[in-house]
N, C-alpha and C positions, 0 to 999 in steps of 0.2 A: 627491807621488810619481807619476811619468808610468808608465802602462801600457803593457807591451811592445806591439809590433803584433802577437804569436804569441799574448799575451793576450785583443787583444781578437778575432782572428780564430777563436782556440778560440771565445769567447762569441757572432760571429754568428754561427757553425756548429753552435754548437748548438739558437741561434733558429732559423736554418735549417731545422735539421729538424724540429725542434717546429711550426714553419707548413708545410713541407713536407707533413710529415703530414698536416695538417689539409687542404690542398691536396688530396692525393690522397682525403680521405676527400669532399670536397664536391661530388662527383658523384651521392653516394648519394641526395638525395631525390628526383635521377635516376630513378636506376634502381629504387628504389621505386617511381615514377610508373610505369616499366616491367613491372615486376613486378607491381602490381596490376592495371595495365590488361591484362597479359598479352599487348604487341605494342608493339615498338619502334619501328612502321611512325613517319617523320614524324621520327625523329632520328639524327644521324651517330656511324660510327663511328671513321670516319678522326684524330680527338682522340687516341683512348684508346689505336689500335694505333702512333701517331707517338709517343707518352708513353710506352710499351712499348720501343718499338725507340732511345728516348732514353736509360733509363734501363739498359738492357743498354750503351751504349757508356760510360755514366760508370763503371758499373761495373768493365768492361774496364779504362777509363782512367786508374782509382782504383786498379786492382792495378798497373798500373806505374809509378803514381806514387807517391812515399816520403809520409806522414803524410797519405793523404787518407781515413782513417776514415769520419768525417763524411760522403761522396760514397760510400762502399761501403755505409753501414746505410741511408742514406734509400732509394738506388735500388734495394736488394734488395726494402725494401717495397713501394717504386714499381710495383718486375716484378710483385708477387705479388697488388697489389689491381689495377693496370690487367688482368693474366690473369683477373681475377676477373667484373671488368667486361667484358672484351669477350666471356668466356661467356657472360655474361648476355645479353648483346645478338645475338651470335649463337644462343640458343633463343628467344632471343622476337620475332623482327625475320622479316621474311617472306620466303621462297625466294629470292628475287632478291636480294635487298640481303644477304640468310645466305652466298651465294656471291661477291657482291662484296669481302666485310668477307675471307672465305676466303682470297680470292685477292688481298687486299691485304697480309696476315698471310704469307702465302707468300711475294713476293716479296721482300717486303720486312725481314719480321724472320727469314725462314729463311734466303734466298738471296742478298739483300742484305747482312745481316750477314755469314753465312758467307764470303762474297764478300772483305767487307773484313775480317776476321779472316785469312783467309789471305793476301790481298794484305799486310797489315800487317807478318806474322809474318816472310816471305817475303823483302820488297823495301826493306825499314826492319828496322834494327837499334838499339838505344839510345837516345840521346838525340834523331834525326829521327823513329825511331819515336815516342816519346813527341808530338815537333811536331804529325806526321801527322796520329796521333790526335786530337789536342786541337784543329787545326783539323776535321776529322769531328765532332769534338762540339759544336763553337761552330757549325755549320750546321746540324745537329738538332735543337740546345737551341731555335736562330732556329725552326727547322718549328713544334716543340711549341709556341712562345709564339704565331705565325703561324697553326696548327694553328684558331683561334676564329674567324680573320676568316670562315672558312664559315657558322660560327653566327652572325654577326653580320651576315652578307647574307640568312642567310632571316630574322632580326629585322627589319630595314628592308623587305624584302621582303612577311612579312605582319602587320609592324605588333603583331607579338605578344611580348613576352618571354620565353616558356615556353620555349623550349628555350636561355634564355642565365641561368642563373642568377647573383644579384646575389655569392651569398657565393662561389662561384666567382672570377669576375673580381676583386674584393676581396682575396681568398688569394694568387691569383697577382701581384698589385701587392706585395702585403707580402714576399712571398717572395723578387721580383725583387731589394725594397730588400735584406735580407738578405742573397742569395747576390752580390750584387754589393760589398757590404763586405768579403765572406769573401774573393771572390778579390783584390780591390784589396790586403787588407793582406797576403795569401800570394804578392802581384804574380805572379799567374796570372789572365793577361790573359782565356784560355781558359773560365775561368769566371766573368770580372766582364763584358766586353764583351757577351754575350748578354739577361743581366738588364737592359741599358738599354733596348733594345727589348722585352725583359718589360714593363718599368718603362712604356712610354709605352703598348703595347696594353692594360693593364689599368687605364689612366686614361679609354682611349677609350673601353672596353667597358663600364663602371661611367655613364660620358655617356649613352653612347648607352641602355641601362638608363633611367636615370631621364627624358629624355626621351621616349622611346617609352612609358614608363609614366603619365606628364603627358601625353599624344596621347590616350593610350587612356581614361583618368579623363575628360576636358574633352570628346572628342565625346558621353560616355555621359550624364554628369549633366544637359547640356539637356533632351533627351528624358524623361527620366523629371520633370525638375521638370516640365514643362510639362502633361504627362499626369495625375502625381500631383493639380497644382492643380487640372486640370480637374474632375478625378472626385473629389476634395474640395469642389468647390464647389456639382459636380453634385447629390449624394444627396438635398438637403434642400429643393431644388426640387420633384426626382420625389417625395420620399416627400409633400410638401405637395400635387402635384398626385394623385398614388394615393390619398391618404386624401379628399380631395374628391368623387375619383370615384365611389371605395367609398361614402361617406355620403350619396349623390344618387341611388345605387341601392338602400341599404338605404331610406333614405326613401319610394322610387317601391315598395317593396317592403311596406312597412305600410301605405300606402295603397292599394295594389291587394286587400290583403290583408282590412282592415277591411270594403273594400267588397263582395269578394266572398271566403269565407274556404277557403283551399284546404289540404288537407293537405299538413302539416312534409315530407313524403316529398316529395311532389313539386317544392316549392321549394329544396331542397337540391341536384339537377343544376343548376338554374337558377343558383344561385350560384356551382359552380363554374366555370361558363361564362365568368357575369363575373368569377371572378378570373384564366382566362386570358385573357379580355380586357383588364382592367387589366394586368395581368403583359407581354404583346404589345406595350400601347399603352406602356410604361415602357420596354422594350428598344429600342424605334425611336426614341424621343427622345433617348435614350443615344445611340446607332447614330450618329445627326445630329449631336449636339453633339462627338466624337471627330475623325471625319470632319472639322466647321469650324474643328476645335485643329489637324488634320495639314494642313489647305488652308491656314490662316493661317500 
């Protein structure tokens, strides 16, 4: 029995948003990281307010479209945790960048939209109204999915993954395959053609991920094997040469003693003397042999 295409686009739509979801929520160990640290200095917010001002246009584009449910629950949540998110980052991100994220939010999801919410309402009626729109949204959806390659030039940049999370890029790969089934079999080109460049930026980002993460492992582990070995190898020299030294003075120390016999008081600074002299003379052989592991 063959399944309808409105069957099977109900079922990516609703995968859809079940990874949607999961999408919007994998920013969180984010902003945890945020939150603890208590400063968001060192990360963007230009993601979260592009994801913002994306998900207010599907929505828009969901109410005058006939049967697109689906596009109206996921972006409502979309609006409600990206507002969530860019609060956060705007109390804990520092004056400068507080007022940047400000006057990005302003032009763009107050004045921007408003802008083309009226231009729409206005100069587009019906069926070109719906076009309009739907091209507005397939150049937004491009930003959002584009929206990473910033995170992905300060990753090459300094060679860190921290601010590109793996399950992130992952989410957004699976999500693209999704919402790009939904609109192929609803042939809403509007929402399938955006997800292929989803589809390719979250294979790059995922690459470049585990690369950089294979950079950062391989230049680490030389250094520490080499170090480790040394000062593994090291101990049982010095401790064989410390106990040598100690038993050369304890022995010069009963024989001076037998010969001329001095009170227990007064031979006890004497010994601590030479243990920091042993103690000294152990540090600077250490000192040397580290020193001929970093010159070699």
């Amino acid at each position: 029995m063959a399944i309808s295409p409105q069957t099977l686009a109900f079922v990516f739509g609703l995968l859809g948003n079940i990874i949607s979801f999961m999408v919007f929520l994998a920013p969180l160990p984010t902003f945890y990281k945020i939150y603890k640290k208590k400063s968001a200095e060192g990360y963007q917010s230009v993601p979260y307010v592009v994801a913002l001002f994306s998900a207010m246009l599907w929505i828009y584009y969901a109410l005058l479209k006939t049967n697109a449910t689906f596009l109206i629950t996921i972006n409502s949540f979309g609006c409600v945790i990206e507002s969530l998110y860019i609060l956060l980052f705007i109390i804990y991100a520092p004056t400068k960048l507080r007022f940047q994220t400000a006057k990005v939010i302003f032009l763009l999801n107050v004045l921007g939209f408003g802008l083309m919410l009226a231009l729409t309402l206005v100069l587009a009626k019906g069926e070109k109204r719906l076009k309009v729109l739907g091209w507005i949204c397939l150049v937004f959806n491009l930003s959002v999915f584009a929206a990473p390659l910033l995170i992905m030039g300060k990753v090459i940049k300094t060679k860190s993954v921290e601010y590109m999370p793996f399950a992130l890029s992952f989410f957004l790969t699976l999500n693209a395959v999704m919402w790009f089934f939904y609109g192929l079999l609803l042939k809403d080109y509007y929402i399938a053609l955006p997800n292929v460049v989803g589809f390719v930026f979250g294979i790059i980002q995922m690459i470049l991920y585990v690369i950089v993460k294979n950079i950062g492992n391989k230049s680490r582990i030389p250094v520490k094997d080499e170090l480790g070995a040394a000062k593994a190898a090291a101990p049982p020299q010095l401790h064989e040469l410390s106990e040598q030294i100690i038993d050369a003075v304890k022995l010069g120390t009963m024989v001076c003693t037998e010969l001329n016999p001095v009170p227990v008081t007064v031979l006890q600074p004497n010994m601590d003397v030479v243990d920091a002299v042993v103690e000294a003379v152990i540090d600077n052989i250490q000192k040397k042999k580290d020193q001929d592991i970093i010159t070699n």
